[in-house]
Residue frames as a rotation matrix with the C-alpha (Angstrom) as fourth column:
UNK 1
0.590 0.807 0.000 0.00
0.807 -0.590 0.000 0.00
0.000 0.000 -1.000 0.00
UNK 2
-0.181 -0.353 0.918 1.49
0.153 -0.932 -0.329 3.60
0.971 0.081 0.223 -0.83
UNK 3
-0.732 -0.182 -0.657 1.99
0.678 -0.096 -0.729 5.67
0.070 -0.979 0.194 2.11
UNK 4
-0.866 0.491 -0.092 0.10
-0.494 -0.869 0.011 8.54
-0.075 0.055 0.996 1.13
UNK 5
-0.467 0.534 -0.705 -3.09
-0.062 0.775 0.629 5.82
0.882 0.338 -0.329 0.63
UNK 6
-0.601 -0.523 -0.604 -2.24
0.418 0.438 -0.795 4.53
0.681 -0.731 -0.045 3.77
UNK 7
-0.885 -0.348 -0.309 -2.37
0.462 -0.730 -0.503 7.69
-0.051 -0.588 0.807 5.49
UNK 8
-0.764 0.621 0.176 -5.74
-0.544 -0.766 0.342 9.01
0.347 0.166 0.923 3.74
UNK 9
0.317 0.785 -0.532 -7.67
0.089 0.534 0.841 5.69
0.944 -0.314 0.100 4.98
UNK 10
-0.454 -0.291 -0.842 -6.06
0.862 0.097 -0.498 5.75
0.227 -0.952 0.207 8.37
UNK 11
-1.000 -0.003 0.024 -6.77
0.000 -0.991 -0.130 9.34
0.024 -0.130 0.991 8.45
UNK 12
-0.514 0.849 -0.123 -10.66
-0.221 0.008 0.975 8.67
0.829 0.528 0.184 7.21
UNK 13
-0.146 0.222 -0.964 -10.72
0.542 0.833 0.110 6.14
0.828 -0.506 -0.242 9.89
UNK 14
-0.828 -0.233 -0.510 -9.78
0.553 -0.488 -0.675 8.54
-0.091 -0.841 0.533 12.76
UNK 15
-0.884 0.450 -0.130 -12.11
-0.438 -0.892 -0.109 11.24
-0.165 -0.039 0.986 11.50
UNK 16
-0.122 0.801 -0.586 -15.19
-0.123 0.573 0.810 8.84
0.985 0.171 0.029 10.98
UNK 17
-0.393 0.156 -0.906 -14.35
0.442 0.896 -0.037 7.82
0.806 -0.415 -0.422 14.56
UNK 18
-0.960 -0.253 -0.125 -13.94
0.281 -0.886 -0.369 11.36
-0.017 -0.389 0.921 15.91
UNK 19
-0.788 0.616 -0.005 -17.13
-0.537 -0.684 0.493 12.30
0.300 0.391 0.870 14.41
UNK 20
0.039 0.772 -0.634 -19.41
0.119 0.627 0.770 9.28
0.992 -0.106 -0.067 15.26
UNK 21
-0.079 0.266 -0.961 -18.74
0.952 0.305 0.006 9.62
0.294 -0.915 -0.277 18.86
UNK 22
-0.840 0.137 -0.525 -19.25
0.095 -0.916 -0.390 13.24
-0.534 -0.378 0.756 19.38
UNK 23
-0.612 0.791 -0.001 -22.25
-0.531 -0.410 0.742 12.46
0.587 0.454 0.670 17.54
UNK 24
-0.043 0.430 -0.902 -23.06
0.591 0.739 0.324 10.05
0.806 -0.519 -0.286 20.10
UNK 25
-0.470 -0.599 -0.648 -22.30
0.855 -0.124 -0.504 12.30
0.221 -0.791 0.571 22.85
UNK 26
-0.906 0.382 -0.181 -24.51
-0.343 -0.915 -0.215 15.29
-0.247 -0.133 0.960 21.66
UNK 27
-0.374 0.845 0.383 -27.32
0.049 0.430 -0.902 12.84
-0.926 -0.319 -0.202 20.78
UNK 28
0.491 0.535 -0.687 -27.29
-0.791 -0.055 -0.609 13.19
-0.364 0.843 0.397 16.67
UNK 29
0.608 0.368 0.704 -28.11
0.088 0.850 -0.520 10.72
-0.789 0.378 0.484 14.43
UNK 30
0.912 0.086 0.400 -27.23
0.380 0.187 -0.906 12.29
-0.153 0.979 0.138 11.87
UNK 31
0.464 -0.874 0.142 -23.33
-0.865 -0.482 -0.138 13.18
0.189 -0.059 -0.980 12.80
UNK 32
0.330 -0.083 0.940 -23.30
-0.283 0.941 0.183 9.36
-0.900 -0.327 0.287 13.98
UNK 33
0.703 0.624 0.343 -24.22
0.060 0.428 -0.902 8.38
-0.709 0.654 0.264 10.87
UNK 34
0.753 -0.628 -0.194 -21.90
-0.365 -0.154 -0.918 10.29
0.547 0.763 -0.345 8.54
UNK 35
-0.112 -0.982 0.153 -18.67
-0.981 0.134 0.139 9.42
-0.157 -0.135 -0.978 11.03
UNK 36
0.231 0.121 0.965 -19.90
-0.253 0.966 -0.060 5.85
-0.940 -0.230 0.254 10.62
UNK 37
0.875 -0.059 0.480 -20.36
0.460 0.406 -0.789 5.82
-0.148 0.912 0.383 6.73
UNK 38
0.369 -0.913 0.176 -16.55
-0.922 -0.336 0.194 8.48
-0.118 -0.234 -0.965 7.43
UNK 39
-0.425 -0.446 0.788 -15.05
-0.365 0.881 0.301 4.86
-0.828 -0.159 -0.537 8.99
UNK 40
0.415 0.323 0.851 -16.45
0.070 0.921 -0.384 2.93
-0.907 0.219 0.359 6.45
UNK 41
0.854 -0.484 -0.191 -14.94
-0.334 -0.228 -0.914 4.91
0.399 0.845 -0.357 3.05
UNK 42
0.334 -0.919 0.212 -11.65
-0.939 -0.305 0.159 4.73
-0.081 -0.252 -0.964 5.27
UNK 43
0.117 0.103 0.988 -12.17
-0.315 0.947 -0.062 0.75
-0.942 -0.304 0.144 5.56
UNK 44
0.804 0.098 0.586 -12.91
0.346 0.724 -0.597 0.08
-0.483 0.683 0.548 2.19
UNK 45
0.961 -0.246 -0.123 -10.13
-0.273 -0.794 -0.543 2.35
0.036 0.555 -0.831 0.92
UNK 46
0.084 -0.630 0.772 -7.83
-0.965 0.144 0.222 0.25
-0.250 -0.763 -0.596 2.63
UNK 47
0.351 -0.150 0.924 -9.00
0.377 0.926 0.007 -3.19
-0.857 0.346 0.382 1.61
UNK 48
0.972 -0.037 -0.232 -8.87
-0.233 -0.267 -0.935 -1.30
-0.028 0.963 -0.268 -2.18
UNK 49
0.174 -0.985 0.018 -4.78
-0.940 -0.161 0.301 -0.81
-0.293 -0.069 -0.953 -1.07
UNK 50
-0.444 -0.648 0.619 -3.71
-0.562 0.739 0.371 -4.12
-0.698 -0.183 -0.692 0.28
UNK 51
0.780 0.367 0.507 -6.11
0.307 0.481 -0.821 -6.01
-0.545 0.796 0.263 -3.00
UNK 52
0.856 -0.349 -0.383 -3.55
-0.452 -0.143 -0.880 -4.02
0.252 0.926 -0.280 -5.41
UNK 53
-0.046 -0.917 0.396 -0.56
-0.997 0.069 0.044 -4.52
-0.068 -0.393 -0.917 -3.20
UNK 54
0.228 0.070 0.971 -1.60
-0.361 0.932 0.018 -8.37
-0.904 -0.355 0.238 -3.36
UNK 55
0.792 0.101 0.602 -1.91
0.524 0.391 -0.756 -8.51
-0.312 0.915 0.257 -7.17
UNK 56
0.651 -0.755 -0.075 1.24
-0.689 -0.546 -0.477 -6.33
0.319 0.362 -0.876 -7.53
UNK 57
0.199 -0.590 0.782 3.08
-0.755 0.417 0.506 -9.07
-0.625 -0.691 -0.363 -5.66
């Protein structure tokens, strides 16, 4: 996986989590929601990595 990849799903990840629980904490749904679907681009952006990095191998 590139670093800079890496870094933008890792990054996603953090800010998905960041955001879903301070939407938990103030009681919206709909700030939950987006840091959840936040973590989930970061997730799949990742598998996307290590799939090329597998078939580059």
């Amino acid at each position: 996986m590139s670093g800079e990849q890496k870094a933008k799903a890792k990054a996603e990840q953090a800010k998905g989590k960041v955001k879903e629980a301070a939407g938990r904490a103030t009681g919206k749904e709909g700030m939950t929601a987006e840091g959840r679907a936040e973590k989930a681009k970061g997730d799949a952006r990742q598998a996307k990595e290590k799939i090329k990095d597998t078939l580059e191998d």
